[in-house]
C-alpha positions in Angstrom: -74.9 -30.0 31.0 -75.2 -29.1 27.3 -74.2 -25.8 28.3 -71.3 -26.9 30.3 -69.8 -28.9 27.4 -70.4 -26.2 25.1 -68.3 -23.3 26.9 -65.6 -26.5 27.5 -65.4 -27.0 23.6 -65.0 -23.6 22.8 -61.0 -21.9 23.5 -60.8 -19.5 25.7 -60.0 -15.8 23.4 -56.2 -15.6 25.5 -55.2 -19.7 24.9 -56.2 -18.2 21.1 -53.5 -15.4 21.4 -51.2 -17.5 23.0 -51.3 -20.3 20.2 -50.7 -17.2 17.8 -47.6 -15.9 19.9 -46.2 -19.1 20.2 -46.6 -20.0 16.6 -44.7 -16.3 15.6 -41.7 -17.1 17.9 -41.1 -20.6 16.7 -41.6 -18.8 13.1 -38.8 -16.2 14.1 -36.5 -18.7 15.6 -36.8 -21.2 12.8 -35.7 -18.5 10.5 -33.3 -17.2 12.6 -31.6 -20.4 12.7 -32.0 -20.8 8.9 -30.1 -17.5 8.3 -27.7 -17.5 10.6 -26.6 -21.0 10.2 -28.1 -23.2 7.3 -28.3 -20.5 4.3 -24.8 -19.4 2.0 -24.7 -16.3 4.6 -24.2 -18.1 7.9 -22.0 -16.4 10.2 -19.1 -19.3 9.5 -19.0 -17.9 5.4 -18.6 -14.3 7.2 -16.3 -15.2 9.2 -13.8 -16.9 6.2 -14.5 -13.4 4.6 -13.3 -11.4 7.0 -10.0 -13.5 7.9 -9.4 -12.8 4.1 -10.1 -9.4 3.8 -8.0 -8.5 6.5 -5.1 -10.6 4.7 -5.8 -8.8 1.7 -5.3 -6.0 3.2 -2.4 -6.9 4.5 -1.0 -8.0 1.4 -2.2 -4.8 -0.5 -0.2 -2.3 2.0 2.7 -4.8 1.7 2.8 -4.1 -2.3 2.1 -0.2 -2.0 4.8 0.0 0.4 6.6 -1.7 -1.8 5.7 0.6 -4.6 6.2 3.7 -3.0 10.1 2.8 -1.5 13.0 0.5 -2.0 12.3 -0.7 1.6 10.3 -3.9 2.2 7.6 -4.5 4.7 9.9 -7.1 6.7 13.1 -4.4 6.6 10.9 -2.0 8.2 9.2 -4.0 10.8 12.7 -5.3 11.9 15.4 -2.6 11.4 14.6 0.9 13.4 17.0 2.2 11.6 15.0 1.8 8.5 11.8 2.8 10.1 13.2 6.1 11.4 14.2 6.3 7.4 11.2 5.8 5.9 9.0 7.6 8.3 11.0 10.8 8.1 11.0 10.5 4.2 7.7 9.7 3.4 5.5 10.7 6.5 7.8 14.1 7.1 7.7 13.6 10.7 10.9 15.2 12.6 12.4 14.8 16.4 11.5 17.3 18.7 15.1 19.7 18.5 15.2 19.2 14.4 14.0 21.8 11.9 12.9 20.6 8.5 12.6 21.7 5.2 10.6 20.2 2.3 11.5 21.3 -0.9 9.1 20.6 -3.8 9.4 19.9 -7.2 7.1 22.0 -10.2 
C-alpha cells in the first residue's frame, strides 16, 4: 500500500503541463483585458482619438480650401455651379468636347 499512496501523491508529468498552460492563458487574458480595457490605451481612448482626428481633418481641408479660393466649403458642397468653378480652376479638369490652355506665370 505504501507504494500505492506514493504514485497517488505524486502528479502525473501532463496534469504538470496542464497547470502550466492554464496558468499562461489566464496570464495572457488578464493582460489582455488590462490593455485593452483598464490601462490609458483602452480601445474607448482610441476610439475618442480617431473621431477627432478625422474632425480635424475635416476642419484643416475646410481652412486650406479656404486659403487657396474665395469659395467656402459649404458654397461648394451646395452650389454645382461653384464646384464646376473651382474644380476647373484649381484641379484643371475640362469636359470631354473642351480644349484647355494653362498659361503660367515666371
Amino acid at each position: 500500500m505504501n507504494a500505492e499512496t506514493q504514485t497517488e501523491q505524486q502528479p502525473k508529468p501532463h496534469r504538470k503541463f496542464y497547470n502550466k498552460w492554464l496558468y499562461s492563458l489566464g496570464l495572457v487574458v488578464l493582460s489582455c483585458a488590462y490593455i485593452f480595457l483598464l490601462s490609458d490605451s483602452n480601445i474607448r481612448h482610441h476610439k475618442q482619438l480617431n473621431q477627432r482626428t478625422k474632425m480635424l481633418e475635416h476642419e484643416i481641408a475646410k481652412v486650406e480650401n479656404l486659403t487657396e479660393n474665395n469659395y467656402t466649403y459649404e458654397e461648394i458642397s451646395k452650389s454645382p455651379k461653384r464646384l464646376e468653378q473651382y474644380v476647373r480652376e484649381n484641379l484643371k479638369m475640362q469636359r470631354p468636347e473642351e480644349d484647355v490652355f494653362v498659361i503660367e506665370y515666371k
